[in-house]
Structures are given as C-alpha cells and as structure tokens.
C-alpha positions in Angstrom: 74.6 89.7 118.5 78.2 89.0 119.7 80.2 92.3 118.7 84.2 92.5 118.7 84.8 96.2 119.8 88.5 97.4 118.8 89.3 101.2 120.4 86.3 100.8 122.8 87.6 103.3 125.1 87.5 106.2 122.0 85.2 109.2 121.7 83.5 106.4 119.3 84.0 103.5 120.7 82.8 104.3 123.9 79.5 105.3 121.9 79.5 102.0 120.7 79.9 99.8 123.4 77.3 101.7 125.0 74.8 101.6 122.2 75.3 98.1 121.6 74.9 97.1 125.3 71.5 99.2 124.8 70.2 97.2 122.2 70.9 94.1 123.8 74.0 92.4 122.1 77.1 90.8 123.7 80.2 93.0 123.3 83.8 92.4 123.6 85.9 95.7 124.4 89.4 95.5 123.7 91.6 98.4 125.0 95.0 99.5 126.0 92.9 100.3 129.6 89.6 99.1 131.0 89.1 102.3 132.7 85.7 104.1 132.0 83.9 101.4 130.5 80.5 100.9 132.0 79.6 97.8 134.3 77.7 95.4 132.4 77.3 91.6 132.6 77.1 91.8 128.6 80.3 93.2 128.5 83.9 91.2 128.4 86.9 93.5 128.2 90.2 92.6 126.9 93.3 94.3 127.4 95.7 94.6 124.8 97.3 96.5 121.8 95.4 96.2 118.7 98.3 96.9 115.9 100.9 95.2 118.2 99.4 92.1 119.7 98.4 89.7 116.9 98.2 86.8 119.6 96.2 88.5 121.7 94.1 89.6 119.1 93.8 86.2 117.1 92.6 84.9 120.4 89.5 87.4 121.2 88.0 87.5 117.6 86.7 84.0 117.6 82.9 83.9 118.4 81.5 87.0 117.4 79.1 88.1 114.5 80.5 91.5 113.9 83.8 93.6 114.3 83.7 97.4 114.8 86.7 99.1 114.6 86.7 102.6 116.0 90.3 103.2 116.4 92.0 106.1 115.2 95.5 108.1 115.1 97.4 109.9 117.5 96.7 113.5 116.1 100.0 114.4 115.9 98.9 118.1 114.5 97.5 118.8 117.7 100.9 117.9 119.4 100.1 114.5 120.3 102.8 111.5 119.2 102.2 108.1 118.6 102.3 106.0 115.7 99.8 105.0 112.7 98.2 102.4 113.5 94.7 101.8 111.9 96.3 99.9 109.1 97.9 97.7 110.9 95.0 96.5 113.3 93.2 96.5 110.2 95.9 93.8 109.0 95.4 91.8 112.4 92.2 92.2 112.8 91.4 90.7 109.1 94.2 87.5 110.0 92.2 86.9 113.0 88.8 87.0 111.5 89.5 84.7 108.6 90.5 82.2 111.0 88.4 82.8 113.1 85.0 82.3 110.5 83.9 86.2 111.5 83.0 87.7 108.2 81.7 91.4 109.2 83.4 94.5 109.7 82.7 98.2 109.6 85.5 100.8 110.1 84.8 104.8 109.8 87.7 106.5 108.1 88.3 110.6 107.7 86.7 111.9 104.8 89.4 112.4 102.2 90.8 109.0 102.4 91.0 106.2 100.2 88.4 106.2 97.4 86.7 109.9 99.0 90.1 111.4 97.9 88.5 111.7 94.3 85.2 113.6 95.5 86.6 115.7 98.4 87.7 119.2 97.5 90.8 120.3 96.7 91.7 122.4 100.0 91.1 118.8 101.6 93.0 116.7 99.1 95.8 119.3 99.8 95.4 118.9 103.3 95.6 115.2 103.6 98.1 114.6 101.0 100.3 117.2 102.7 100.0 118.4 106.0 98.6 115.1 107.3 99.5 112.9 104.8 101.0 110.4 107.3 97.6 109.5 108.7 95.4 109.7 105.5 98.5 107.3 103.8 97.4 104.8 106.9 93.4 105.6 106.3 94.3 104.8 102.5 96.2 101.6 103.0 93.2 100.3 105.5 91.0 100.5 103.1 93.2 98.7 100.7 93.1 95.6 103.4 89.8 96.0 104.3 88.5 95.9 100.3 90.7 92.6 99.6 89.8 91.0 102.2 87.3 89.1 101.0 84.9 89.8 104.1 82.0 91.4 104.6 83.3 95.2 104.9 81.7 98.2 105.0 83.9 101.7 105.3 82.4 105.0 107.0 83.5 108.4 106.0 83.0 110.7 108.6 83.9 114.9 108.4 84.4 117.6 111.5 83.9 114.9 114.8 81.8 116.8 117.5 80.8 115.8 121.4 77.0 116.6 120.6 74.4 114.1 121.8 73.1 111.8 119.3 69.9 112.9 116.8 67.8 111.9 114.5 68.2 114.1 111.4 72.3 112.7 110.6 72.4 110.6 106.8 74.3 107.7 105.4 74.7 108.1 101.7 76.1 105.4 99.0 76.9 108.2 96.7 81.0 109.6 97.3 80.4 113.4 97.4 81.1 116.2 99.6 78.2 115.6 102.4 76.3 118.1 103.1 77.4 118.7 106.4 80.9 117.4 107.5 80.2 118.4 111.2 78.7 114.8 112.6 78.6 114.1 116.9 80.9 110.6 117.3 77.2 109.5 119.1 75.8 109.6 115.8 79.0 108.0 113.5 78.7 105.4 116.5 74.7 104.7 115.8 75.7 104.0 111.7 78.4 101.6 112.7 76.2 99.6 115.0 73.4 99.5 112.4 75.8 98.7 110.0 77.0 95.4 111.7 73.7 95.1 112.9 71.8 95.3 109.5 74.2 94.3 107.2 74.0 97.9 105.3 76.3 99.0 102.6 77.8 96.0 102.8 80.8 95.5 100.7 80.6 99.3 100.3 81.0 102.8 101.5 79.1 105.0 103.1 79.4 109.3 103.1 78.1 110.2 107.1 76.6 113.8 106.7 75.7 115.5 110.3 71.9 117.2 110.7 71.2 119.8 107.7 72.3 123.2 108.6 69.7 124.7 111.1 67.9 121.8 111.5 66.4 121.8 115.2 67.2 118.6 116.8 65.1 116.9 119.7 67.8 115.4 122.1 67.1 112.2 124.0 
C-alpha cells in the first residue's frame, strides 16, 4: 500500500511510519521537521504544516490508498502553547482527498470526545467539557468532518497514552463503553490504525482501544 502519514514525527506517528515500512507499504511522512525519521527507500517525507498549508497538502495526498492522521494538540495543561489544530487538518486533509480520489482515513481521538462523550464517566465528561474543553471541542468538531465526509472513515478512541513496547493482549471494540483499561502504549494505538487502513476494519465506524487486561503478563518483541 501507498500510506499518507500526517503528524509522522508523533509519539504515534512515528509508530506508524515504522510499522508500516515493516510491513512493506510506501509511506508519505508529512512533518513540520524531517528529523528522526528512519532512512528508508520506502519512505518520502514532506515538509509542511498540516492545518495551515492546504496547497501543500492538496499536493501530497494524491496517489495513496490510505491516510493516517496521528496528529494531536499542544497540551496546553501541561504548559505547552499552541493552537487546535486536529480539526482543521481534518478539514484539509478531507478537501484534498476528495480531489484527490483517496477514500480511506483513520484518525484516533481522546476518549471522551465526539460520540464517546455519552458512554465516558462523568469525572471525564467534566473534565473535557471543562478543564480541557478547548481540545475535546476540536476532537468533537473532527469527527463531525470526518463523519460527513462521505469517505471511508474510521475514528479510534484511545485512554491514558504510555511509552510501553507494543503487545499482543490490547482490543478494538465496536461497542462505545468505558474500555476496560484506558492505559494503551502509542506502539499499540499505532498497530490498530495500520490495520485499520490496512484491512478496511470498522469502516465507517468507531472503535473503543482498551490496553492489556489488568495483570495480564505480556511477551515483548
């Protein structure tokens, strides 16, 4: 496969990239930088601002059998400041496709936002409706784009992000609900969006990522 990167140089995008170049497919990276991005003859990187640089972006889609989107917020709880800007990539990145004849696309989003709102708890709808409501109003309204559309979209909601390696015991579910574990490595959200583009899975559709059962032994690779 051909596969359209956006936020390759993210904790999940990198993951991505080098999952995809693992399996064999073609990917496009494009990033604000091209540092840290592994050499690879299978890999064209393309530098550029996703939300800003409809162009640019128009330009890259074209070609490609799949577009991951791994980009994400400046966490601006955690003192960082920046923008939203997953909604409007998502807006770009749609234009582009439709002209371009791509129809898949597979975005994760934080639990809690769009239509997870209704089966999260209500610590977390407090939390994203008010203390980070900013970010979870962007998650929300890239959804919205990605649902009308009219592509082939799948969203992923993901919980608590962690740095461990990838395993074998994380779960996709169909069913909106509190997983069971919120705590899921980026390695593993990375391995559900690739199969996702790769597969065609949940297509039209959103999935709930849940992270190994609690105390469940994993056997890293």
């Amino acid at each position: 496969m051909r596969l359209f990167v956006a936020g390759a140089n993210g904790g999940i995008g990198r993951q991505v990239v080098y999952r995809a170049l693992l399996n064999g497919h073609h990917v496009t990276a494009f990033v604000r930088r091209a540092d840290g991005l592994p050499p690879d003859p299978r890999l064209t990187v393309v530098t550029g601002a996703v939300a800003d640089e409809p162009e640019t972006v128009r330009k890259a889609v074209p070609g490609h059998d799949a577009v991951i989107c791994a980009l994400g917020n400046p966490l601006w709880l955690r003192g960082r400041r920046g923008p939203a800007i997953v909604a409007a990539a998502a807006t770009l990145l749609v234009d582009a496709m439709r002209e371009g004849g791509v129809e898949r696309i597979v975005m994760p989003l934080a639990w809690g936002a769009g239509e997870s709102v209704h089966a999260a708890s209500a610590p977390v709808r407090a939390a994203t409706r008010v203390f980070i409501r900013r970010d979870y109003r962007d998650f929300d309204a890239a959804e919205q784009i990605l649902e009308t559309s009219g592509l082939n979209w799948t969203v992923a909601y993901f919980g608590a992000l962690t740095d461990e390696p990838p395993g074998a015991h994380w779960s996709a579910s169909g069913e909106l609900r509190t997983p069971p574990n919120l705590a899921i490595s980026r390695a593993d959200v990375a391995q559900f969006l690739l199969a996702a583009a790769e597969h065609g899975a949940f297509a039209r559709g959103r999935a709930v990522l849940s992270g190994p059962p609690h105390g469940k032994k994993e056997v890293r690779r």
